[in-house]
PDB file of N, CA, C and O in Angstrom:
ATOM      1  N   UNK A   1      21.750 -23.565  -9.321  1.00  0.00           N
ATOM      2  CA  UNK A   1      20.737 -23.387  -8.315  1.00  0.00           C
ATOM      3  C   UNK A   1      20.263 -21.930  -8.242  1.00  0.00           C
ATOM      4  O   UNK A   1      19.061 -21.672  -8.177  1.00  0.00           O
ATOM      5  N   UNK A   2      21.259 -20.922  -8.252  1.00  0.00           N
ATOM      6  CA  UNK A   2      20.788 -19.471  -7.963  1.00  0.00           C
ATOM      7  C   UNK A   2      20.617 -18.975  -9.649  1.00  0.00           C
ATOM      8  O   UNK A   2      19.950 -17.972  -9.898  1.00  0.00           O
ATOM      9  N   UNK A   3      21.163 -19.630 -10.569  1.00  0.00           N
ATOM     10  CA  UNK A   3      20.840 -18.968 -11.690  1.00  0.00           C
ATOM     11  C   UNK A   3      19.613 -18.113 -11.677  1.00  0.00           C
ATOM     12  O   UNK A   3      19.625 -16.883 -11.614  1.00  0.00           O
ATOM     13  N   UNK A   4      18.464 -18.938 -11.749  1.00  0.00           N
ATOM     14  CA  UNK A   4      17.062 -17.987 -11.984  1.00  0.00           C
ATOM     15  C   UNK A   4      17.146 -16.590 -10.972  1.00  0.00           C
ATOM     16  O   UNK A   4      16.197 -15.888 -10.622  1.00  0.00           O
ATOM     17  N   UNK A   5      18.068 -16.487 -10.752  1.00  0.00           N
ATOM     18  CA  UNK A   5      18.362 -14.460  -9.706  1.00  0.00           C
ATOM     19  C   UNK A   5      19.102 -13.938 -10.381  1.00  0.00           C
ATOM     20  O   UNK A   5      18.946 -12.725 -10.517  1.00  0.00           O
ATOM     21  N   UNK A   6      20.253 -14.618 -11.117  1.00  0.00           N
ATOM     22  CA  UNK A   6      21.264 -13.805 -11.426  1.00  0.00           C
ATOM     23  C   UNK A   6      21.279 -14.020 -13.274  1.00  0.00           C
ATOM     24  O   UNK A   6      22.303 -13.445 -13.645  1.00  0.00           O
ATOM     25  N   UNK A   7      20.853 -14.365 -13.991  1.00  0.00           N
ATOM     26  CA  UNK A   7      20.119 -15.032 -15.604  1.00  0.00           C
ATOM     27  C   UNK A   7      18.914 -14.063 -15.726  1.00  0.00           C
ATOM     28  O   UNK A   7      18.251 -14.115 -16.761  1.00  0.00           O
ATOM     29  N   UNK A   8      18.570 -13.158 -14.724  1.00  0.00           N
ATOM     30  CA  UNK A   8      16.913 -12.875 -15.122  1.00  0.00           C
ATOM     31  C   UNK A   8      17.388 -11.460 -15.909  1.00  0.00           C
ATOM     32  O   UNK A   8      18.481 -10.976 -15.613  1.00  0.00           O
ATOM     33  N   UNK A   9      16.468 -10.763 -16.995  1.00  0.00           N
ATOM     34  CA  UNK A   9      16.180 -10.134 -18.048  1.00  0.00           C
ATOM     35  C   UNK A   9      15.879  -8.805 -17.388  1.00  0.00           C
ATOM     36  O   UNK A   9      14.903  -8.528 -16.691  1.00  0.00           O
ATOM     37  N   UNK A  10      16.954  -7.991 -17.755  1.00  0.00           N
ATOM     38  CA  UNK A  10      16.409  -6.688 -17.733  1.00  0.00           C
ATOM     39  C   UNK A  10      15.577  -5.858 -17.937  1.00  0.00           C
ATOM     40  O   UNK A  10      15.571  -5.354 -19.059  1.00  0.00           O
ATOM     41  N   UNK A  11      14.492  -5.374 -16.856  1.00  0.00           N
ATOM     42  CA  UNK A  11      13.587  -4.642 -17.605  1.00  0.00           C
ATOM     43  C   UNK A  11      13.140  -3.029 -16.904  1.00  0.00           C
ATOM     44  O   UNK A  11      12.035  -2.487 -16.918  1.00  0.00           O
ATOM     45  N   UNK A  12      14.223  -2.617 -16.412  1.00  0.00           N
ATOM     46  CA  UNK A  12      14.643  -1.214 -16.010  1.00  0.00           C
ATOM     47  C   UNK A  12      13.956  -0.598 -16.522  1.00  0.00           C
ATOM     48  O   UNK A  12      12.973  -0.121 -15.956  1.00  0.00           O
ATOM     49  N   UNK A  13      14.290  -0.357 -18.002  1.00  0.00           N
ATOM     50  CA  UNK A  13      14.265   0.902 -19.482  1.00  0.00           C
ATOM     51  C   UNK A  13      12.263   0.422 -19.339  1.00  0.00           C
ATOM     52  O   UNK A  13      11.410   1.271 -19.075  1.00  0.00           O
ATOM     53  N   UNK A  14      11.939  -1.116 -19.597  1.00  0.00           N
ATOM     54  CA  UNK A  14      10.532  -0.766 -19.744  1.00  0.00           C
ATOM     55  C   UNK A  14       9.635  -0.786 -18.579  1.00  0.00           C
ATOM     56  O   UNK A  14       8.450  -0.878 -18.899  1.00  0.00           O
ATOM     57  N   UNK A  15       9.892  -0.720 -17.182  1.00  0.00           N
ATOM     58  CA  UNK A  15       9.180  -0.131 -16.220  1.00  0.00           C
ATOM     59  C   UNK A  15       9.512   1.375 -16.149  1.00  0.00           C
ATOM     60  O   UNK A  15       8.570   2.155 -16.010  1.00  0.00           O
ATOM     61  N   UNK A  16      10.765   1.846 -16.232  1.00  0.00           N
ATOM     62  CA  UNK A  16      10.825   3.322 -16.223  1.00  0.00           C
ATOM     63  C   UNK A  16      10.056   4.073 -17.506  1.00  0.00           C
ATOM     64  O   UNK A  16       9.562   5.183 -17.310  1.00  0.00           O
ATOM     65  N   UNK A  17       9.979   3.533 -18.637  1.00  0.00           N
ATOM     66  CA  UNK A  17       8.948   4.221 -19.860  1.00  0.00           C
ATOM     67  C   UNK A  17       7.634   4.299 -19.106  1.00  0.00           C
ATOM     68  O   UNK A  17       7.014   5.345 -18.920  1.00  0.00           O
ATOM     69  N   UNK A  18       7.271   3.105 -18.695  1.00  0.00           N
ATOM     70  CA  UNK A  18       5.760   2.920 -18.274  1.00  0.00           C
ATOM     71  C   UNK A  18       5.648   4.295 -17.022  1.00  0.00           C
ATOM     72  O   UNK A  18       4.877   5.192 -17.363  1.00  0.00           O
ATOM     73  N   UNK A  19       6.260   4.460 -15.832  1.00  0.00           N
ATOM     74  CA  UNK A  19       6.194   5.517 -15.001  1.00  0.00           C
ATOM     75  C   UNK A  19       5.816   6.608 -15.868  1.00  0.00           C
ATOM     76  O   UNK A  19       4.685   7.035 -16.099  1.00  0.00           O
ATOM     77  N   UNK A  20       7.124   7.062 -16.390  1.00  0.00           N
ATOM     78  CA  UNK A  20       7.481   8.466 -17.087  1.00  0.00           C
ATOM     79  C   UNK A  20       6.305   8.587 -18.652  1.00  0.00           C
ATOM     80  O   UNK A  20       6.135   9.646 -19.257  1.00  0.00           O
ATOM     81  N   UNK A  21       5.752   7.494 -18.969  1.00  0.00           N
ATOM     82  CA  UNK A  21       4.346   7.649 -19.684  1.00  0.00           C
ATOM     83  C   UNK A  21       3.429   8.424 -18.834  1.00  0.00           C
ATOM     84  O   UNK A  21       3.147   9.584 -19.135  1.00  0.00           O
ATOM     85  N   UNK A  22       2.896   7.790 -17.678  1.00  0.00           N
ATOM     86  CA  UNK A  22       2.027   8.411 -17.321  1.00  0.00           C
ATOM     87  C   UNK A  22       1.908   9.822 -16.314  1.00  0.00           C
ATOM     88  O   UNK A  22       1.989   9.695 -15.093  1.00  0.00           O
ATOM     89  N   UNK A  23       1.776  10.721 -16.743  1.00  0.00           N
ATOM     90  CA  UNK A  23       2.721  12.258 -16.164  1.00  0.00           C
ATOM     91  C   UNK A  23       1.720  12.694 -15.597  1.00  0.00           C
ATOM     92  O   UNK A  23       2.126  13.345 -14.634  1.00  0.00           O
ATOM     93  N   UNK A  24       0.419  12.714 -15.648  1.00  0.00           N
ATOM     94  CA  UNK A  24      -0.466  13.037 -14.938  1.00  0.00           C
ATOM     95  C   UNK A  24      -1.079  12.257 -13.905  1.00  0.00           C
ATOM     96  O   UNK A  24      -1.953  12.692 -13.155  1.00  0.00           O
ATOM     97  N   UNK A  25      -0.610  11.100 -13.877  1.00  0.00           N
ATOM     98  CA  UNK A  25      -0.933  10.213 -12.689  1.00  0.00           C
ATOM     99  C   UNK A  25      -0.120  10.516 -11.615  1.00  0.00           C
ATOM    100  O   UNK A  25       1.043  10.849 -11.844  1.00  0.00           O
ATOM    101  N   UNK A  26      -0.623  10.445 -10.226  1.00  0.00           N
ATOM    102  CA  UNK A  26       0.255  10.302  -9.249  1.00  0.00           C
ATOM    103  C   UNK A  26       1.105   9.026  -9.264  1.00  0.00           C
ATOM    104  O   UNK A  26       0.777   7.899  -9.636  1.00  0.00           O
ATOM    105  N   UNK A  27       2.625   9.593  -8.624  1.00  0.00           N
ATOM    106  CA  UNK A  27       3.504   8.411  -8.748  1.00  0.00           C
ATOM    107  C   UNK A  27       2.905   7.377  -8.398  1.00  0.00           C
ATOM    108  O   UNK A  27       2.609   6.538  -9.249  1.00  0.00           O
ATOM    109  N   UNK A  28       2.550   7.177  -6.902  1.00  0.00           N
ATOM    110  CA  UNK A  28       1.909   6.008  -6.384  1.00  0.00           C
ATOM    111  C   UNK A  28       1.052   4.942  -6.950  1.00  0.00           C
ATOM    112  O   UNK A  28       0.893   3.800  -6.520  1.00  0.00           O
ATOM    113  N   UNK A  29       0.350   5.697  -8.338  1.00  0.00           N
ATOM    114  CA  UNK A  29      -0.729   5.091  -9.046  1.00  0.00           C
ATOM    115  C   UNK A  29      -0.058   4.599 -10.267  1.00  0.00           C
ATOM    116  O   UNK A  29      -0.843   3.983 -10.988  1.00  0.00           O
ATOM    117  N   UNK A  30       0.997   4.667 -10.668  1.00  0.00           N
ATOM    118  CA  UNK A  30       1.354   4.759 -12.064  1.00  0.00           C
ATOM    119  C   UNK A  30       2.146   3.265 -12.618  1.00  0.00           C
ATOM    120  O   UNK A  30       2.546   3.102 -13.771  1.00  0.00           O
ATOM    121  N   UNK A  31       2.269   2.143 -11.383  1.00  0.00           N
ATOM    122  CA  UNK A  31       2.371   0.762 -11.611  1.00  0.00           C
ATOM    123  C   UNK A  31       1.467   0.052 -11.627  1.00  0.00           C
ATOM    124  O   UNK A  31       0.437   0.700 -11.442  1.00  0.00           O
ATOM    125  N   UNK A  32       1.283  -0.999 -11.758  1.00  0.00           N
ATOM    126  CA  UNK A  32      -0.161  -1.921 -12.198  1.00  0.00           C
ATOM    127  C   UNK A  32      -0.028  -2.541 -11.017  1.00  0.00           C
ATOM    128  O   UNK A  32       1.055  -2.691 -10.452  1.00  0.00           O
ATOM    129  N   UNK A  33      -1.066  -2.912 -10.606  1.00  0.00           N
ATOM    130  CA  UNK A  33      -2.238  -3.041  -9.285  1.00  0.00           C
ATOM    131  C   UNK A  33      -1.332  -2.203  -7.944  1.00  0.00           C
ATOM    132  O   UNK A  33      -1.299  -2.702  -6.819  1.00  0.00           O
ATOM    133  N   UNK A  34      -0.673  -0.959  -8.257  1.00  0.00           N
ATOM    134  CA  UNK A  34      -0.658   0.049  -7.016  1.00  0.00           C
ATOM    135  C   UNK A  34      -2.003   0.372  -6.866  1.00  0.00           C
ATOM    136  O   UNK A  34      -2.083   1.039  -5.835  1.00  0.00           O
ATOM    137  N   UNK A  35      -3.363   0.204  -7.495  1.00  0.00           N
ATOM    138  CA  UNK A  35      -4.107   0.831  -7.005  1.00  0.00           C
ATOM    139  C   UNK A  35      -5.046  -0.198  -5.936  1.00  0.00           C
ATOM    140  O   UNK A  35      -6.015   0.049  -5.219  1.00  0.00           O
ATOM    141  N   UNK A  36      -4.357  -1.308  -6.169  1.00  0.00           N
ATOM    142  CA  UNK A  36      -4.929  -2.269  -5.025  1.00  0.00           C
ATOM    143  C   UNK A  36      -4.407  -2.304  -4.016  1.00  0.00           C
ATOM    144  O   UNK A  36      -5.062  -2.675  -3.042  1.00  0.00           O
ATOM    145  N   UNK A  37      -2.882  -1.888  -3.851  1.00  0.00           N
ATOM    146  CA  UNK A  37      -2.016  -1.803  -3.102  1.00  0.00           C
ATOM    147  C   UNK A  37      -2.168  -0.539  -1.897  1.00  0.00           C
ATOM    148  O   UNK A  37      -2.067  -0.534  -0.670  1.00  0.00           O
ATOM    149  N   UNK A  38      -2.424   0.372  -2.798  1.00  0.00           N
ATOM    150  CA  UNK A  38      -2.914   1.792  -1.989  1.00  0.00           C
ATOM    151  C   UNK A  38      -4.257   1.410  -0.978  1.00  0.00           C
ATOM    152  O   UNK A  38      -4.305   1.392   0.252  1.00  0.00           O
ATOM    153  N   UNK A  39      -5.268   1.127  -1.939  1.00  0.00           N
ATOM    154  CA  UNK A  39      -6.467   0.760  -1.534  1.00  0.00           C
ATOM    155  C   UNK A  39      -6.246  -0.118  -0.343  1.00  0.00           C
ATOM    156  O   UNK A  39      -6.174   0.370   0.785  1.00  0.00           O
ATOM    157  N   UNK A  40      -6.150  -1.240  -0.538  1.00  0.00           N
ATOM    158  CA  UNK A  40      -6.128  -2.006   0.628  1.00  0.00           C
ATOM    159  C   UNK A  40      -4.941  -1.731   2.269  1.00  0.00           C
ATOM    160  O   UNK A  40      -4.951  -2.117   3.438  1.00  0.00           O
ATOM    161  N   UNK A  41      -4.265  -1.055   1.598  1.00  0.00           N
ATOM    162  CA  UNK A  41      -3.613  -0.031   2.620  1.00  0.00           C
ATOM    163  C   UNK A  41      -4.429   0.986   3.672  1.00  0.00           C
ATOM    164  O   UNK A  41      -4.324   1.183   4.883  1.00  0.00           O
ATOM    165  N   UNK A  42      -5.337   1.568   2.571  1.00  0.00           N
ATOM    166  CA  UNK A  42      -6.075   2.921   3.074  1.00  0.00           C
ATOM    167  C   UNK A  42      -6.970   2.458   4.217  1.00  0.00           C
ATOM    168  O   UNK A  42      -7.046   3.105   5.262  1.00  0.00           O
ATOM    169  N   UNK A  43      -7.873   0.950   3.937  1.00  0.00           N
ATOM    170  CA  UNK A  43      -8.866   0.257   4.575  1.00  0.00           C
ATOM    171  C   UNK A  43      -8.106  -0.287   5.473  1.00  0.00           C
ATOM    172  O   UNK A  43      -8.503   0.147   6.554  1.00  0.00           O
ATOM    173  N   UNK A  44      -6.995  -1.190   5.675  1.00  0.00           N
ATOM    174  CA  UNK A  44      -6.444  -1.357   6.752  1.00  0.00           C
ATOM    175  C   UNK A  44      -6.245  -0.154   7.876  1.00  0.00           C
ATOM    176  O   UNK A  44      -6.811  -0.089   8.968  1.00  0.00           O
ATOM    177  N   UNK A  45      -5.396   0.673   7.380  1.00  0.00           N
ATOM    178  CA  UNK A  45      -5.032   1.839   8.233  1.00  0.00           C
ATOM    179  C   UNK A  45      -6.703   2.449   8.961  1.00  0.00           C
ATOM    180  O   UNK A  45      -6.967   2.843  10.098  1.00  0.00           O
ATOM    181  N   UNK A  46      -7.462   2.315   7.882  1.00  0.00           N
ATOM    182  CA  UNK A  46      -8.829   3.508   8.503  1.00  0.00           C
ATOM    183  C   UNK A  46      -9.379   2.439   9.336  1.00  0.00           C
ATOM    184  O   UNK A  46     -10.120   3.056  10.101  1.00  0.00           O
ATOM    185  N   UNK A  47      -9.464   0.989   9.689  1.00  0.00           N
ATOM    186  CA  UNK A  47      -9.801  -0.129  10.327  1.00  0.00           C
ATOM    187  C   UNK A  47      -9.061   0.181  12.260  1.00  0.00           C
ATOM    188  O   UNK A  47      -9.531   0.207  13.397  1.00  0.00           O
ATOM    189  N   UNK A  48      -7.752   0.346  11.631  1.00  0.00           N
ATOM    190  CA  UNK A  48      -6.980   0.275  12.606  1.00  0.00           C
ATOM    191  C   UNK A  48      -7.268   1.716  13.656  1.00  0.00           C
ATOM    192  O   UNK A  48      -7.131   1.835  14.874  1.00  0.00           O
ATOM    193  N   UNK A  49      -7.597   2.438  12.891  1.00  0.00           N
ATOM    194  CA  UNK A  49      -7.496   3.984  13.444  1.00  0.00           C
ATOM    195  C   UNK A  49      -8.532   3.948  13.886  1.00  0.00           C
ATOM    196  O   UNK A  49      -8.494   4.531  14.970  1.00  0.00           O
ATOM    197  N   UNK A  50     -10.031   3.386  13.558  1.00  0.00           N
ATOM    198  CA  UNK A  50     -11.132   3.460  14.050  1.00  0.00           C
ATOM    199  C   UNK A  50     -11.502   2.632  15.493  1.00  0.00           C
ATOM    200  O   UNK A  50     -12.283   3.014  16.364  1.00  0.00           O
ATOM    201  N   UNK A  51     -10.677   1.345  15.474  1.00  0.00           N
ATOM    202  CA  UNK A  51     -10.830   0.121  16.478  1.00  0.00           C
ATOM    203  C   UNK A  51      -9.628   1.167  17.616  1.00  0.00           C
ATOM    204  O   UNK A  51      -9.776   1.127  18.838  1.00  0.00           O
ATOM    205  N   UNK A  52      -8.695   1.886  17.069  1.00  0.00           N
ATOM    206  CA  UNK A  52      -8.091   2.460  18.379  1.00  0.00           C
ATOM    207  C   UNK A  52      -8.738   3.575  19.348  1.00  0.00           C
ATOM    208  O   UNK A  52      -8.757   3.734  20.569  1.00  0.00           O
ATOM    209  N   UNK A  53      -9.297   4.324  18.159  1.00  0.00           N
ATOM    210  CA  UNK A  53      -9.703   5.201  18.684  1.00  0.00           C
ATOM    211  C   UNK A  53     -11.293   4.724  19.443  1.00  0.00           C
ATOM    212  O   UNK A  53     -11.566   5.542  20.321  1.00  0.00           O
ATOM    213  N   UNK A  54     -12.227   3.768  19.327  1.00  0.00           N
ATOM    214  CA  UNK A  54     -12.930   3.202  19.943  1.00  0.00           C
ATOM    215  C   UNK A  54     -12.559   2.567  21.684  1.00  0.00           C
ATOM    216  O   UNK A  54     -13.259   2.421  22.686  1.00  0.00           O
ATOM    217  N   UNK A  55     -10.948   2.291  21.335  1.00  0.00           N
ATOM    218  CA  UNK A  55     -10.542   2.066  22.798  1.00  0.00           C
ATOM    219  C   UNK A  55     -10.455   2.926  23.538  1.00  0.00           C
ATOM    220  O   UNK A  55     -10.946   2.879  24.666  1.00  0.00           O
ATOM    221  N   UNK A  56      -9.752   3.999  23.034  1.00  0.00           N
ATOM    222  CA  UNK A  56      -9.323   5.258  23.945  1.00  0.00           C
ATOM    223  C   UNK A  56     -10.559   5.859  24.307  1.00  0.00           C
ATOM    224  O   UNK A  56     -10.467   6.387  25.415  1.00  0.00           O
ATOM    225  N   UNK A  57     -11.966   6.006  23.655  1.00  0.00           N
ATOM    226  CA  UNK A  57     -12.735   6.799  24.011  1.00  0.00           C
ATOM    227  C   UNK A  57     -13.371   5.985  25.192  1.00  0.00           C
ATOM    228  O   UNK A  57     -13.722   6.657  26.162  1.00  0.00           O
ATOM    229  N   UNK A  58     -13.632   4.183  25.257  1.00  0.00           N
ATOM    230  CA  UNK A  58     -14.011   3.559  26.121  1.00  0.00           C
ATOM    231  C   UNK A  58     -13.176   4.237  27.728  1.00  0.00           C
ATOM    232  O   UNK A  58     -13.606   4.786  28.742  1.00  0.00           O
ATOM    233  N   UNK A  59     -11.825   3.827  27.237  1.00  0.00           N
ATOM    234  CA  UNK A  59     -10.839   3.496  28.141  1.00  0.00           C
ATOM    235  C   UNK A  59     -11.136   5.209  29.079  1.00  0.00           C
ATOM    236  O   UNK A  59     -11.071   5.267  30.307  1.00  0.00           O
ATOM    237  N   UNK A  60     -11.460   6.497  28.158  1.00  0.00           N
ATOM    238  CA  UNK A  60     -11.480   7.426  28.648  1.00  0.00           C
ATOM    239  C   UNK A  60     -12.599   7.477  29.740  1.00  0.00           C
ATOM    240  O   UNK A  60     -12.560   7.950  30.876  1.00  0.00           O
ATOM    241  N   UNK A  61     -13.782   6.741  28.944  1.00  0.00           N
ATOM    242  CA  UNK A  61     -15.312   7.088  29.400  1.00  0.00           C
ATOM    243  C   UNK A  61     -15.412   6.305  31.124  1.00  0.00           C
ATOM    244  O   UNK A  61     -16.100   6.524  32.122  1.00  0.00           O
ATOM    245  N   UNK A  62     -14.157   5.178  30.714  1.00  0.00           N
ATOM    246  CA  UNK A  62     -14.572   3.947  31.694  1.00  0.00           C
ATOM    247  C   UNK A  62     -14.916   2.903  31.761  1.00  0.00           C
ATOM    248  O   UNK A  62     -14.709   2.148  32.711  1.00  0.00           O
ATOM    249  N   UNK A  63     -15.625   2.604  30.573  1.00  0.00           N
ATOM    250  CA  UNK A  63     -16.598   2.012  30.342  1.00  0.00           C
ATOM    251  C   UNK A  63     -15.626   0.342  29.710  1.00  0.00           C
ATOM    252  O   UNK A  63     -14.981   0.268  28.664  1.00  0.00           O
ATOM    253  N   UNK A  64     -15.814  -0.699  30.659  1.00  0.00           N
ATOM    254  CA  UNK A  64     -14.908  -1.799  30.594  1.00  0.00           C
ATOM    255  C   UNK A  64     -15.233  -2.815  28.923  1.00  0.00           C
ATOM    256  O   UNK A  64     -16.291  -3.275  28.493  1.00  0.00           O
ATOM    257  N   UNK A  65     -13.705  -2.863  28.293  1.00  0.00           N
ATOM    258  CA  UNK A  65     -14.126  -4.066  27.446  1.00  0.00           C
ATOM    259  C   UNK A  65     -14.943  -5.305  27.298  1.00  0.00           C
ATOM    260  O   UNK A  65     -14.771  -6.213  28.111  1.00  0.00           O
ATOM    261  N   UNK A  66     -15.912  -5.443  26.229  1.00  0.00           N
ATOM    262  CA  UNK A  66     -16.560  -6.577  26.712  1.00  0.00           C
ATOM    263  C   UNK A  66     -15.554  -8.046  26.152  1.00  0.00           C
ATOM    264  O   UNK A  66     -15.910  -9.187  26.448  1.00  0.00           O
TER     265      UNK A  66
END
């Protein structure tokens, strides 16, 4: 039953080549689709930061949620 966790194929040596290949990339960028990963991170977070800060300036002004 648990075989397929504990049977699975080492592949340490060829994700660590792939990192340490690319030396001029930032770490963050240097796995395959981190750059979707980042990305869709960045747009969440700037979503979130914008809808808060829209409250606080209401909440400051007065001015009631619709």
């Amino acid at each position: 039953m648990l075989s397929g966790i504990y049977n699975m194929q080492n592949r340490v040596l060829e994700k660590q080549k792939l990192v340490q290949r690319q030396a001029h990339v930032p770490v963050y960028y240097r796995l395959p689709r981190s750059k979707l990963y980042v990305n869709s991170y960045l747009v969440l977070f700037s979503a979130g930061m914008a809808c808060t800060t829209l409250g606080v300036y209401q909440l400051i002004r007065g001015k009631p949620s619709e």
